[in-house]
N, CA and C of each residue as an Amber inpcrd file, in Angstrom:
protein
   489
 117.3800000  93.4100000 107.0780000 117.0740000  92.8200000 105.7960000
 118.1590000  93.1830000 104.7850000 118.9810000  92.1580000 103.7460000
 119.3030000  92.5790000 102.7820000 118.8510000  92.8990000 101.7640000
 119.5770000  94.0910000 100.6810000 119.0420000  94.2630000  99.2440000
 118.0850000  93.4870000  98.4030000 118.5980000  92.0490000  98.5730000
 118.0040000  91.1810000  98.1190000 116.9370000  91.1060000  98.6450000
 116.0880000  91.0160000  99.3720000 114.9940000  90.8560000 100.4730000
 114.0980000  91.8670000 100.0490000 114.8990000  92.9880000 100.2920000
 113.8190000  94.4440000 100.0070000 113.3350000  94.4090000  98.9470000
 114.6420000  94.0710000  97.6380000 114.0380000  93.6330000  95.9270000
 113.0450000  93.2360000  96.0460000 113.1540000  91.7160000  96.3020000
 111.8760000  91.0060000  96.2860000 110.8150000  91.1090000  96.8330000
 110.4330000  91.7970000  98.1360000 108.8850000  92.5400000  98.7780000
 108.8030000  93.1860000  97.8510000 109.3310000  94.3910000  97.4980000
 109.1810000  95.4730000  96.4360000 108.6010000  94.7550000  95.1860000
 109.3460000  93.6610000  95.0890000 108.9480000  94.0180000  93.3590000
 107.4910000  92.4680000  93.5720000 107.7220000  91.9080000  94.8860000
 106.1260000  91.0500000  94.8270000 104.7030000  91.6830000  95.2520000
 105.0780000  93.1980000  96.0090000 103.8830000  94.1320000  95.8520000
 103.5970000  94.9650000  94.4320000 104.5100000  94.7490000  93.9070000
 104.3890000  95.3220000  92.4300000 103.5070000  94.5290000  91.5050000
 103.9640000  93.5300000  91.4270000 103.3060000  92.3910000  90.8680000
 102.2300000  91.9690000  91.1890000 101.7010000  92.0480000  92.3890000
 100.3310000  92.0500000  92.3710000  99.5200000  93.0790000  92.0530000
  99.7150000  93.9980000  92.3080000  99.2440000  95.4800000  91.4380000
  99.3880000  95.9460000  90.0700000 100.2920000  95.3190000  89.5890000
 100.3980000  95.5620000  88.0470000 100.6990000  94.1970000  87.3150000
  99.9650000  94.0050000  86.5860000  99.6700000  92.7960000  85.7090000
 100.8790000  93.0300000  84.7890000 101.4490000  93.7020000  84.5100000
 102.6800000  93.6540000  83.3480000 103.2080000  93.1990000  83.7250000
 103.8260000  93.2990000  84.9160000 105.1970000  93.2370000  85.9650000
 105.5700000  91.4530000  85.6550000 106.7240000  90.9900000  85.4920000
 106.8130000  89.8780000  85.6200000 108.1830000  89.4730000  86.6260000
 107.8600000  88.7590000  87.6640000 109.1800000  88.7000000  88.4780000
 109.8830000  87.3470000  88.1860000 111.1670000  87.5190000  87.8840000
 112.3810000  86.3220000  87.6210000 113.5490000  86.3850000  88.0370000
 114.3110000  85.6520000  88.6590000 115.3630000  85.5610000  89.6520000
 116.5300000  86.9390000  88.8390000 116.4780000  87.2620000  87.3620000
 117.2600000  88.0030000  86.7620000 116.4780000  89.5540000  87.4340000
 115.2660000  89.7640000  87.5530000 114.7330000  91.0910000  87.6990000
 115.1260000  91.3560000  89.3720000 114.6650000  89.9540000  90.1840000
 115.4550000  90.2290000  91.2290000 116.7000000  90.5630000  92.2090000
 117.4650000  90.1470000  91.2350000 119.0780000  90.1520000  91.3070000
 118.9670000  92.0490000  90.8900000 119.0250000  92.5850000  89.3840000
 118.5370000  93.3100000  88.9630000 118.4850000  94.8550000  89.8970000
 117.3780000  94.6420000  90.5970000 116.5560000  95.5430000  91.1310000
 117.7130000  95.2560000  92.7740000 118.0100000  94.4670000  93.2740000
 119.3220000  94.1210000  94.2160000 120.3420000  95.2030000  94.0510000
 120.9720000  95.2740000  92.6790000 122.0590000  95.4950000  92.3820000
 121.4230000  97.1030000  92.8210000 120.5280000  97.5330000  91.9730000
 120.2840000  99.3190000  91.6990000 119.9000000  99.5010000  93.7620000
 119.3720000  98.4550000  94.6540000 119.0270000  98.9960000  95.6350000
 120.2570000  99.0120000  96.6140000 121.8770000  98.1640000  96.4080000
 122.9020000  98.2220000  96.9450000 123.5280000  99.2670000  97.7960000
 123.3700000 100.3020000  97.0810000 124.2930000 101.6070000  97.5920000
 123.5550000 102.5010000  98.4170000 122.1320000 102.3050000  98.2630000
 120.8460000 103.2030000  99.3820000 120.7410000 103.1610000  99.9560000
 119.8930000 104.0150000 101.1300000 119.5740000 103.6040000 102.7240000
 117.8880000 103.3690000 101.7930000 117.8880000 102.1950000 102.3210000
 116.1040000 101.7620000 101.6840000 116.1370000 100.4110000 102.6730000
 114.7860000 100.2250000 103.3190000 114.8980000  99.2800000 104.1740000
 113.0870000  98.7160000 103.6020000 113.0150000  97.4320000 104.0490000
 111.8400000  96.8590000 103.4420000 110.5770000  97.7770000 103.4970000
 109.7780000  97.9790000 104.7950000 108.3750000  98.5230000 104.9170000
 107.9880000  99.4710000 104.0510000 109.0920000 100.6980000 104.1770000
 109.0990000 101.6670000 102.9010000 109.6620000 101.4940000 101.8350000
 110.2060000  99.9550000 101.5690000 109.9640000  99.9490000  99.9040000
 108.5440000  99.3180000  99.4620000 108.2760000  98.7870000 100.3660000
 106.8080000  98.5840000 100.1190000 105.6100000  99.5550000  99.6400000
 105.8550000 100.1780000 101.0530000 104.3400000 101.3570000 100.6540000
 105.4720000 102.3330000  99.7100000 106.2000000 102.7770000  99.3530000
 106.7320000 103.2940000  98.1240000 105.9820000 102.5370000  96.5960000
 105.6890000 100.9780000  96.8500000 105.3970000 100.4300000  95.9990000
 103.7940000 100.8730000  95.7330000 103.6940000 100.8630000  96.7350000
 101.8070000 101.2380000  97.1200000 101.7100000 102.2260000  96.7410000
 101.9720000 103.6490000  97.5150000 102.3600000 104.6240000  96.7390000
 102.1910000 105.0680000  95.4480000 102.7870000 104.8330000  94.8980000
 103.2220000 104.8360000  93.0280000 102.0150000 103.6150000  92.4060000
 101.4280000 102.9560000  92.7700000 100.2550000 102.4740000  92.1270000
  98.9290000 102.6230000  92.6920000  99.3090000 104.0570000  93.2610000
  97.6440000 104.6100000  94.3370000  97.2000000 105.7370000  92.7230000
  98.6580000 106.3220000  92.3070000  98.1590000 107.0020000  91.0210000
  97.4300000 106.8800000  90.1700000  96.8470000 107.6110000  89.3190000
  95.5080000 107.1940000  88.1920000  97.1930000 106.6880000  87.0780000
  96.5710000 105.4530000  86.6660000  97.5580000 105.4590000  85.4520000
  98.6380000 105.0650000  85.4570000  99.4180000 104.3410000  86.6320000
 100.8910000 104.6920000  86.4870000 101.4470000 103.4940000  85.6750000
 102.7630000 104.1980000  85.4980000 103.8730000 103.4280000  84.3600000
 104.0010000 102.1460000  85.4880000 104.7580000 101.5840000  85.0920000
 105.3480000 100.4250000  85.6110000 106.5650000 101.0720000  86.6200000
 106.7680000 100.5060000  87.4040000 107.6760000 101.0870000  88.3150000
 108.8710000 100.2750000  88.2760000 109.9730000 101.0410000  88.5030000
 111.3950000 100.5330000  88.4250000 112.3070000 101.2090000  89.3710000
 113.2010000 100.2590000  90.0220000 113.9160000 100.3870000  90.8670000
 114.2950000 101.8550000  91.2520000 114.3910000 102.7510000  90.4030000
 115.0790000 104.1440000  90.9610000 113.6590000 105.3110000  91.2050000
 112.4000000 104.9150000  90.7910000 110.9970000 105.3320000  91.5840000
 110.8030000 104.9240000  93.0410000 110.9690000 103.7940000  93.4110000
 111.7720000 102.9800000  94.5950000 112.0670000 103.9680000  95.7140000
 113.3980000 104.0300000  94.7820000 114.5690000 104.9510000  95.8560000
 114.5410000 106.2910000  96.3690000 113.7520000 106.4760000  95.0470000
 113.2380000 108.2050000  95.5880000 112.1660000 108.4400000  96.6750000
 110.9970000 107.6670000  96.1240000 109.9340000 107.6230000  96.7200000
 110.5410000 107.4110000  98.2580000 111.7530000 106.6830000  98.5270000
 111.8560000 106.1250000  99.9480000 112.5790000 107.3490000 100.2960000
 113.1000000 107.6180000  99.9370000 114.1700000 108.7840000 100.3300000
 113.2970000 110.5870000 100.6890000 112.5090000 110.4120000 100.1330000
 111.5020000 111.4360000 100.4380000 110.6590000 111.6520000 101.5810000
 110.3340000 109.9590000 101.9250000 109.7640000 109.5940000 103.3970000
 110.5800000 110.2070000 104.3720000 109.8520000 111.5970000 104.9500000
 110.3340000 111.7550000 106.4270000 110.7090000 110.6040000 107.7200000
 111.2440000 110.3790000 108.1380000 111.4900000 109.8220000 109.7000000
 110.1930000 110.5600000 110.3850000 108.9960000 108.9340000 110.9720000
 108.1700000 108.9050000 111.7730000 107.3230000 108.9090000 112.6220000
 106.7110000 108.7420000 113.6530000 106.5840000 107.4770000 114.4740000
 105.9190000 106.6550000 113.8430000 105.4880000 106.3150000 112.5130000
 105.2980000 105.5370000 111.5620000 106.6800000 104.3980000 110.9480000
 107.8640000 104.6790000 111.0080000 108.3890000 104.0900000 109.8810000
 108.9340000 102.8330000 110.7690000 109.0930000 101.9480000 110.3780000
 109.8030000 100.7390000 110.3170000 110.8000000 100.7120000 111.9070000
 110.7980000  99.6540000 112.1350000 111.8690000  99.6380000 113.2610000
 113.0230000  99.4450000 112.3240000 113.3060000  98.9100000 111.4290000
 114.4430000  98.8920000 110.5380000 114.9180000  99.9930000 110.4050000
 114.3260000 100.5760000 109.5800000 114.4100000 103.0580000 109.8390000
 115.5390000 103.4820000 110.5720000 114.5620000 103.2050000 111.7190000
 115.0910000 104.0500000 113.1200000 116.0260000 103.2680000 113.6360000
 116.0180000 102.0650000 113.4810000 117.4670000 101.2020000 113.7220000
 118.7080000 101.9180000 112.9120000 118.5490000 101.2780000 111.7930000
 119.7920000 102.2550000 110.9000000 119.6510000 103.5340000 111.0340000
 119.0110000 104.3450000 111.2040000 119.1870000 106.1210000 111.2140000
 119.5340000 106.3530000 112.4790000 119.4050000 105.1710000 113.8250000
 119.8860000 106.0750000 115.0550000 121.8650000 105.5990000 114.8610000
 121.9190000 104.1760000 114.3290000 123.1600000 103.6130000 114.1720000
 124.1430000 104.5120000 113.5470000 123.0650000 105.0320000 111.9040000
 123.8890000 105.8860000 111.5620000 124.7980000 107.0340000 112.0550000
 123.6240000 108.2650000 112.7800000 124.1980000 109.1030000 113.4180000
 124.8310000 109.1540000 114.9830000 124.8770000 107.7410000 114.6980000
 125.6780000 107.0130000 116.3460000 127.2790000 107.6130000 115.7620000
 127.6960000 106.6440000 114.5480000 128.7880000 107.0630000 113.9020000
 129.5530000 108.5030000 113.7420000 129.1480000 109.3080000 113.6280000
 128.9360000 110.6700000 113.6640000 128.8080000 111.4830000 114.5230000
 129.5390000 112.0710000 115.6920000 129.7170000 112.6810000 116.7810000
 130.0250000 113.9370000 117.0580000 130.1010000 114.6690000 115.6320000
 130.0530000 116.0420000 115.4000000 129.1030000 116.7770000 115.0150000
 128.4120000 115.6210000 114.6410000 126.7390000 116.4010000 113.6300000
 125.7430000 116.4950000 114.7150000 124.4300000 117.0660000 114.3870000
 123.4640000 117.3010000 114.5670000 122.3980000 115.9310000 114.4410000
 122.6760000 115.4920000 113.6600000 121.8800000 114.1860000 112.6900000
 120.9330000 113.3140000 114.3600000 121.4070000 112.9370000 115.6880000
 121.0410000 112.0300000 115.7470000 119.7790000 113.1700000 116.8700000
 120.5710000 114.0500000 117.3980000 119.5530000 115.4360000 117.8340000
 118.7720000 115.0420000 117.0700000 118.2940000 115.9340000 116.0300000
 117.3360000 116.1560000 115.2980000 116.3520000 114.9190000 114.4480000
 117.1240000 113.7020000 114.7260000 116.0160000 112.4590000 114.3900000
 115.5030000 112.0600000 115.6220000 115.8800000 112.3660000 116.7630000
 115.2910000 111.9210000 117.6670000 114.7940000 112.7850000 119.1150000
 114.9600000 114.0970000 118.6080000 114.7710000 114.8070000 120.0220000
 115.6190000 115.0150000 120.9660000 116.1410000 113.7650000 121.1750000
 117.0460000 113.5350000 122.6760000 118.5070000 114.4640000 122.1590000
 118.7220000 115.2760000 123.3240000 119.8550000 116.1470000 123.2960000
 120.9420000 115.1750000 124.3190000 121.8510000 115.5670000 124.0700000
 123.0980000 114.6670000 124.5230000 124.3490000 115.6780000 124.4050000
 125.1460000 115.2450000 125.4390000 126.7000000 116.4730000 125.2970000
 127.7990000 115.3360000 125.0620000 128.4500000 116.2000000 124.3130000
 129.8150000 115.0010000 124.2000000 130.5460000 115.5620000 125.3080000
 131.3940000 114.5060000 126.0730000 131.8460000 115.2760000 127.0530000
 133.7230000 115.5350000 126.5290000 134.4290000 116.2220000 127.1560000
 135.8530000 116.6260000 126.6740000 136.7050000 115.3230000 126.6050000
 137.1770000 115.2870000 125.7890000 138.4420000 113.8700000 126.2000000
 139.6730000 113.8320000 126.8680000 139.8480000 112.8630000 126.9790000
 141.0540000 112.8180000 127.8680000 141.9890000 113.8870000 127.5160000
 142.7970000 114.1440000 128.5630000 144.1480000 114.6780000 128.0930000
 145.1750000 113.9580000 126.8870000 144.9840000 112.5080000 127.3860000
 146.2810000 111.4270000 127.0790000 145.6670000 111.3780000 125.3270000
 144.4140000 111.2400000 125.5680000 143.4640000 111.2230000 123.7510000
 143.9920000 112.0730000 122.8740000 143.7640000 113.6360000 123.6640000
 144.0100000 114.9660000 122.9360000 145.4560000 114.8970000 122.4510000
 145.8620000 114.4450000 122.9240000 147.4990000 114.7840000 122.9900000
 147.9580000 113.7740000 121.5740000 147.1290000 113.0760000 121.1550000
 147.5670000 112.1510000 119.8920000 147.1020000 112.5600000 118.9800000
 145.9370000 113.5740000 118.5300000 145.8210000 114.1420000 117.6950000
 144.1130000 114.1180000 117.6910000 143.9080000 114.9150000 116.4450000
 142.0040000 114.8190000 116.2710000 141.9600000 113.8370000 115.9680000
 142.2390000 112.6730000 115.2700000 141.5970000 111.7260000 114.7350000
 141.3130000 110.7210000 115.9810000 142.4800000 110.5430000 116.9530000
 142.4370000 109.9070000 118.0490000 141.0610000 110.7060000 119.1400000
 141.0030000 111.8580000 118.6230000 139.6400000 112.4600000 119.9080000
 138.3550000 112.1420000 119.3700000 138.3600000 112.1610000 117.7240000
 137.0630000 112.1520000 116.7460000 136.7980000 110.0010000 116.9910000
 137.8230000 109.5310000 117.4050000 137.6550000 108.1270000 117.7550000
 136.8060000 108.0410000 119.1950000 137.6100000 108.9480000 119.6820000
 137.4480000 108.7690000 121.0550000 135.9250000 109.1140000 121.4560000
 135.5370000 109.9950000 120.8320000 134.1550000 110.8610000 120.8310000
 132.9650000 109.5390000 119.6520000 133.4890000 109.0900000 119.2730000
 132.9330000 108.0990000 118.0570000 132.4980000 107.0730000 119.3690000
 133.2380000 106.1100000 119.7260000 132.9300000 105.1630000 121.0480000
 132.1150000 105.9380000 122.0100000 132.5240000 106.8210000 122.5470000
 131.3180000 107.1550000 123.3260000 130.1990000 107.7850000 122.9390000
 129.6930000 108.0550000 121.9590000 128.5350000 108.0360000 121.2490000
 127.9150000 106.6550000 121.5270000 128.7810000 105.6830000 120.8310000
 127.7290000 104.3630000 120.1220000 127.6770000 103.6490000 121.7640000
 128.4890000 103.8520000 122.9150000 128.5120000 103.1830000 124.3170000
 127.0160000 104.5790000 124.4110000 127.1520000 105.4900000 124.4340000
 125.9070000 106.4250000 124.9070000 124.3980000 105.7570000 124.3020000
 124.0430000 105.3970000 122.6640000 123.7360000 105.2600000 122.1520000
 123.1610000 103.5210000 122.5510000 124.0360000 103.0690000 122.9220000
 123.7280000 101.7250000 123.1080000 122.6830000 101.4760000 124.9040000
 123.3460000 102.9910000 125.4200000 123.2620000 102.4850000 126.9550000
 121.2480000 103.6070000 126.5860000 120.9510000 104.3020000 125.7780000
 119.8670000 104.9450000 125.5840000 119.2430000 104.6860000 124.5110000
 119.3380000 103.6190000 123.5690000 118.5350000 103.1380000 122.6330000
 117.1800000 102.9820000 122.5630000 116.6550000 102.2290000 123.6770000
 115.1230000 102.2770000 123.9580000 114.1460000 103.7690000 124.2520000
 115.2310000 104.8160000 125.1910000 114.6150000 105.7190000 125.1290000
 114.5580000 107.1890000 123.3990000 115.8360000 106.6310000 122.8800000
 116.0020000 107.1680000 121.3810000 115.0680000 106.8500000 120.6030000
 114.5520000 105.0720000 120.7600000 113.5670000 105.0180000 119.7770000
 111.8420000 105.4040000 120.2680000 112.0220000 105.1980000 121.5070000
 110.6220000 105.7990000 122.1070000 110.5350000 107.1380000 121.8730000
 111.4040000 107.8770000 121.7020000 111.4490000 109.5080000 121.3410000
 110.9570000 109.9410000 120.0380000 111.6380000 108.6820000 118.7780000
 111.1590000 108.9420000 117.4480000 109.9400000 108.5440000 117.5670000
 109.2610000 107.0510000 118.2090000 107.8020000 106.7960000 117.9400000
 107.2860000 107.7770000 118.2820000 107.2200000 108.4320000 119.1520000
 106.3670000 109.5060000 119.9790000 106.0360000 110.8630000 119.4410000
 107.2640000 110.7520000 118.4010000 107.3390000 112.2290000 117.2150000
 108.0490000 113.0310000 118.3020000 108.6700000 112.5890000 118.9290000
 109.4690000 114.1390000 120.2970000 110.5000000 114.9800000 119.1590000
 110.9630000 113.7540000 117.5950000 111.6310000 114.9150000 116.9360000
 111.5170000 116.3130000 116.4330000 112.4340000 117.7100000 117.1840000
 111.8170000 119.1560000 117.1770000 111.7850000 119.5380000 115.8790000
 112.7140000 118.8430000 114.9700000 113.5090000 119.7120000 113.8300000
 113.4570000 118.9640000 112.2700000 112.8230000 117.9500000 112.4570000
 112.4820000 117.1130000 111.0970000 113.3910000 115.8720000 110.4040000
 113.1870000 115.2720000 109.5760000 114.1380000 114.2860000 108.9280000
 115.7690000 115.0500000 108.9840000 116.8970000 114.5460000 109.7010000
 118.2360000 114.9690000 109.1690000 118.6370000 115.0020000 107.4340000
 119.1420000 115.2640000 107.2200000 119.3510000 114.5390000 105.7880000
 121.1940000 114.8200000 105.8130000 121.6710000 113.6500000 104.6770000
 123.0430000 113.6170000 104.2850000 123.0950000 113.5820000 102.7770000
 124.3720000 114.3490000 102.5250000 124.6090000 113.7390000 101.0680000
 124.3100000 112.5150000 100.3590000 123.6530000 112.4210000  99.3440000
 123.3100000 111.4350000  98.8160000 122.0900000 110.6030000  99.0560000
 120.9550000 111.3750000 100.4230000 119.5180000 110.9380000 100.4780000
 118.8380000 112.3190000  99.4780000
């Protein structure tokens, strides 16, 4: 789903819950722009929306209640196939961290690289180790995400700068 997409679930569960709320192609664009730069994927901008109007009282909600609220949501066997799509993709990217361990249980070894790799430098091994992640990742996907539904994760939500 794009920004745009998520805006608009978000802000049409809003709107039915709060009578102030008025939605117009400007609030949607709007609320687009502030959700651009986040990891926020539809389902949990939803119940984020739910959420925040389960309160006695609440204000009107705006895009950066949203982001938090989503960003606070642990990783599942509840969340979204969207989620666990982007969070296993993410730490597919990433072949030095911990991140995709610990969202999903499944332990994995990087194995040594070539000689001919090593010999061009780290960036050429941190490549080299990058592809075989996302070929690992691609060839164990079904069992990665059966691991998160199942809760097999030992160690809790990863987190990165800027969630």
């Amino acid at each position: 789903m794009t920004a745009l997409d998520i805006a608009a679930a978000a802000l049409e569960r809003a709107a039915v819950l709060d009578h102030r709320l008025t939605i117009t192609d400007a609030t949607i664009r709007a609320w687009t722009d502030c959700f651009e730069d986040h990891s926020i994927w539809t389902e949990e901008a939803v119940k984020a929306v739910s959420e925040h109007y389960s309160q006695p009282s609440p204000f009107p909600i705006m895009p950066g209640d949203v982001i938090d609220r989503v960003a606070q949501m642990d990783l599942n066997p509840k969340s979204s196939q969207e989620r666990i799509d982007w969070t296993i993709d993410f730490w597919a990217e990433r072949p030095y961290t911990s991140g995709l361990v610990l969202a999903t249980g499944v332990e994995f070894h990087l194995p040594v690289e070539p000689d001919a790799v090593r010999l061009k430098g780290s960036w050429a091994a941190h490549d080299w180790h990058r592809d075989w992640l996302r070929h690992w990742v691609a060839e164990n996907r079904e069992k990665l995400v059966a691991a998160i539904r199942s809760g097999q994760a030992k160690y809790g939500t990863p987190r990165h700068e800027g969630w």
